[in-house]
N, C-alpha and C positions, 0 to 999 in steps of 0.2 A: 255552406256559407262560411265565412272568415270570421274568425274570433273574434270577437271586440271588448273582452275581462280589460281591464287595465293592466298595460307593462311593467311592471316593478321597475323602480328609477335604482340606476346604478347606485349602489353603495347603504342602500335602502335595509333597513335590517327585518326582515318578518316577523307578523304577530300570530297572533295565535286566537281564537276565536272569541275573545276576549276583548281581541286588540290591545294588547299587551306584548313589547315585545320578547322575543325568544331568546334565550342566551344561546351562545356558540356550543355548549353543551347537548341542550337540547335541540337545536336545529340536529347536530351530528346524531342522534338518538332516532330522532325521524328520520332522519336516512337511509341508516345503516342497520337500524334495527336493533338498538343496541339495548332493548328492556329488559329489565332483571339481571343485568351484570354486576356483578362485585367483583373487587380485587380479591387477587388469591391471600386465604389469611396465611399472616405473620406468624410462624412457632415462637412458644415464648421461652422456650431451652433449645441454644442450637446446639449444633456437633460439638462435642470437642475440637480445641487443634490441633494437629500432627504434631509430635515429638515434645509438646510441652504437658506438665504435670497440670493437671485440673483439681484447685483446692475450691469446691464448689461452695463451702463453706464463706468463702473468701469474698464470692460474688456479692455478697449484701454492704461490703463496705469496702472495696479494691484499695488497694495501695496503689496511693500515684509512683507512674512510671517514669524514671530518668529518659529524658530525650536523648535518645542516637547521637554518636559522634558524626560529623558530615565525613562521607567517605573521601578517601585521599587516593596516590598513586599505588601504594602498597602499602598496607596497614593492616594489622592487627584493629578490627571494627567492632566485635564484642567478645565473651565467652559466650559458644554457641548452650540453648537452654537444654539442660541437661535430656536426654532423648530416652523415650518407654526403649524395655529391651526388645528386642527382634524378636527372642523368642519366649516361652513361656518357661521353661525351667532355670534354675539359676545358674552361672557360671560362677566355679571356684576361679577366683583369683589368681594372677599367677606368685609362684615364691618369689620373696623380696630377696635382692642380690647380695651373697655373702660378703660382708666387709671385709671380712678378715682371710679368707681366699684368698693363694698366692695367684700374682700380678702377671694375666697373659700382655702381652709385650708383641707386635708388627714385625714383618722383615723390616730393618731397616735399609735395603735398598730402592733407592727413591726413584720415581719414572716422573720425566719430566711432564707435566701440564701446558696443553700447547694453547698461548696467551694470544696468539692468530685467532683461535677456535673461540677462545672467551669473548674476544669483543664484537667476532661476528653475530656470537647467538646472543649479541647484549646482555652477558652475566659481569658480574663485578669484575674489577681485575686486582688482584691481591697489593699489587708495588703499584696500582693506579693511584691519579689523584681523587679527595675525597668527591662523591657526586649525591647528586639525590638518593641514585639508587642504593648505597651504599646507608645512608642517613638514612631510607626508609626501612630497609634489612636488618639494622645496629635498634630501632626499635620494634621489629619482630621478635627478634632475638632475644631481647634484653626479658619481653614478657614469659617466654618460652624459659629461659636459664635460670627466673627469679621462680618459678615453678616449680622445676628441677630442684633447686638447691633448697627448695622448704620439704620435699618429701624423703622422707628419712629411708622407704624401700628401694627407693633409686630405681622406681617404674617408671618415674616423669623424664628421667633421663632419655629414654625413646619416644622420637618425637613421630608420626607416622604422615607424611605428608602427602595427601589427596584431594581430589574435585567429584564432584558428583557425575560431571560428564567429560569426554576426550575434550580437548584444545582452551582446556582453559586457565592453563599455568602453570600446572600444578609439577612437571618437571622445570621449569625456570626459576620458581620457589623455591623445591627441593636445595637444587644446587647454588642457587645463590645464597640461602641459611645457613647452608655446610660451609660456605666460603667466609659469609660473616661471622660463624662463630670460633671458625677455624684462625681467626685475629684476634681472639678472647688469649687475656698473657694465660691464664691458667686453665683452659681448656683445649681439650682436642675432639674430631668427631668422625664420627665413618660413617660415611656417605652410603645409605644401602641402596641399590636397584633391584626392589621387589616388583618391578613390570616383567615379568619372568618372558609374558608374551610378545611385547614389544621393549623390550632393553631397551638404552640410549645413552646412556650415560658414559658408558668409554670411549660412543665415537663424539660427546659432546664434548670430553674433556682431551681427547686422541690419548687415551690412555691403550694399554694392549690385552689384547684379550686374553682370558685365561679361565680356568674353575671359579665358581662360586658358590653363592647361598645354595642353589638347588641342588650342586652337589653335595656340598655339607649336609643337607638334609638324607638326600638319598641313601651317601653311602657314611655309615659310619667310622669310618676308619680314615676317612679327611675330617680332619682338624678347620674348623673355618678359617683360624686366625691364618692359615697356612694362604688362604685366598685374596686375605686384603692386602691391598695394595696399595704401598705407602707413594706421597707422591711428595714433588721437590716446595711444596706449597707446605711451610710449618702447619702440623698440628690436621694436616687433612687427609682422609684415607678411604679409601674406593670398594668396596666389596661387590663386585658384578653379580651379575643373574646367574649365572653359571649357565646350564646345559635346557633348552627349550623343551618343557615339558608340558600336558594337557593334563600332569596330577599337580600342578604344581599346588592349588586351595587345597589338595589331599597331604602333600609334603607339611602345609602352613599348620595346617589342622592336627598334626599330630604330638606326639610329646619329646620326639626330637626336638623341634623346634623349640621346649623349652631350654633346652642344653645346649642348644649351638647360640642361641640367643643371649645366653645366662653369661658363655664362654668370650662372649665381642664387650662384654664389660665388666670382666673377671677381676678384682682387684685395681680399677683404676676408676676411683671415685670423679675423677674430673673427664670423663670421656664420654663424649654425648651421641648417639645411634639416629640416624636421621634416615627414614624409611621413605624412598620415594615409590609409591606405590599404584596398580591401575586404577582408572575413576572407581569411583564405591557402585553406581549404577550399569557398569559395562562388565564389569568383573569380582566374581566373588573374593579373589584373597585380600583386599581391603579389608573385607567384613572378616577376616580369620586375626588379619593383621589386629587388629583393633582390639583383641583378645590377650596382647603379648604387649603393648603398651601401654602409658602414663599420659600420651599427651596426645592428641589428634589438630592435627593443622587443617582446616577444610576450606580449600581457595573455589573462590565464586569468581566470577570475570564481570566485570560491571556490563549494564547493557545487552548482557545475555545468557548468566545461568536464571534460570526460573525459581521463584521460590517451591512449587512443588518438587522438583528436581532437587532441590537442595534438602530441604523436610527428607523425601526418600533418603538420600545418602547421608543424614544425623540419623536414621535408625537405622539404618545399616550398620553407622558406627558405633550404637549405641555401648557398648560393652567397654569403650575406651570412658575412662573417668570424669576425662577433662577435653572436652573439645571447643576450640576455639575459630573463629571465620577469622580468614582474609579477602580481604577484596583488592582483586588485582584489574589491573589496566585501565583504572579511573583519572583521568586525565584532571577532572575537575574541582578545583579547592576553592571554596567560597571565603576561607581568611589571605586567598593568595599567597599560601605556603609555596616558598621555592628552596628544600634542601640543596646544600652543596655551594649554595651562591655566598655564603659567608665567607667559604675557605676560599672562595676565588673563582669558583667554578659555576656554572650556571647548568650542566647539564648532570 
């Protein structure tokens, strides 16, 4: 025979034997079967965070924190939080640079910088007019050189400039830094290319190839100064990768590299070491580098390094003292900052 219970009227909400009605809760309960469920409990101490120092103590009455700069084109956005060390035993320090050391000194035959080369890869151009990009570089700089000039070992004088991962700026940083600070009236700087693996530096600037760092290291009997290469750009100077090697993190690692390093700023208190080097996460001599420096530059590319990506490559670096983020290729400014347009220029 055919049903004849009564239809429930659309929109109708069910009761319950009570005749009461159900909440949406409980209807889903009856259905689904969902008796005796709880949420997963909450821990009431979680992890620590990567690379930052946990004063547990602290948790019972936090200091308020300064709100973030809004990120810009290129800027200098915090000091990155001092990072645990990588490994568990201590590193000694390296020795602070003799003052009083006589003064190693460049060939002075200059090779010209091909200014075709610069504008294509959109780096500064030295005799250009002033531009954003320039105004944002002039305050990288300015945080990086007032760093420099307060430390009395002249460790901050090397500055190490890295990404956590490939294509995120970190050679268009490098050498746009060297080029800004190479405008400084009382400073000069050498441009290092520590990507031993993948070099770039002398066909970005069309400089010519020759020995470098990884020979200085190799054989001791080159002199590195003998390598760099002064260019027709005041106050800027090139030291290439030298000869492609698979020791090269074994070259970094060793106590050569305190002498040929010691040698690129021998006697000449205003002369700054700008280390472009491979991501921290794709390649170990970052992390050796980081051991022979005062200052670490770590570029993030807005809209695509990750923060965990970034966390790994601050304890990679951890050994450097002072590290600092930049965040590159953020187009977005919310006070509608436009360097460059003052002088005349808009771009």
């Amino acid at each position: 025979m055919t049903e004849h219970s009564k239809i429930p009227v659309p929109g109708a909400e069910p009761a319950d034997a009570k005749g009461e009605k159900k909440s949406l809760f409980e209807r889903a309960e009856g259905m689904f079967g969902l008796e005796g469920y709880s949420p997963a409990p909450v821990p009431l101490d979680l992890a620590p965070p990567v690379n930052r120092p946990v004063d547990r103590s602290a948790r019972r009455a936090p200091a308020p924190q300064p709100e973030s700069a809004p990120p810009q084109v290129v800027e200098v956005v915090v000091p990155a939080v001092q990072a645990a060390p990588a490994v568990a035993a201590p590193v000694a320090p390296p020795a602070p640079v003799a003052p009083d050391a006589p003064r190693i000194d460049f060939s002075a035959r200059e090779h010209p910088v091909d200014r075709a080369l610069l504008e294509r890869h959109g780096l500064i151009d030295p005799e250009g007019p002033v531009t954003a990009l320039l105004e944002e570089f002039r305050i990288v700089k300015r945080s990086l050189l007032k760093s420099a000039r307060a430390d009395a070992t002249g460790m901050a004088r090397r500055v190490l400039v890295c990404s956590p991962l490939p294509n995120e700026g970190k050679t268009f940083c490098a050498t746009n830094l060297a080029l800004a600070m190479a405008a400084e009236r009382d400073c000069e700087v050498v441009l290092v290319d520590a990507d031993v693996a993948k070099p770039s530096l002398l066909s970005l600037l069309g400089l010519p190839k020759g020995p470098g760092l990884m020979d200085a290291l190799a054989n001791p009997s080159i002199q590195v100064e003998d390598c760099v290469i002064a260019t027709d750009i005041p106050g800027l100077y090139v030291l290439p990768a030298g000869h492609q090697t698979n020791a090269d993190s074994e070259y970094l690692a060793s106590e050569r590299t305190v002498e040929v390093l010691a040698r690129l700023m021998q006697g000449a208190p205003e002369r700054m070491v700008v280390f472009d080097s491979p991501p921290a996460l794709a390649a170990s001599p970052a992390a050796d580098l980081a051991h022979h420096v005062g200052q670490a530059l770590v570029v993030t590319r807005a809209d695509k390094t990750g923060q965990s990506a970034l966390e790994d490559a601050l304890t990679l670096l951890s050994n450097c003292p002072d590290i600092k983020l930049l965040l590159n290729d953020a187009h977005f400014s919310p006070s509608g900052r436009r360097f460059g347009a003052y002088y005349g220029y808009g771009g």
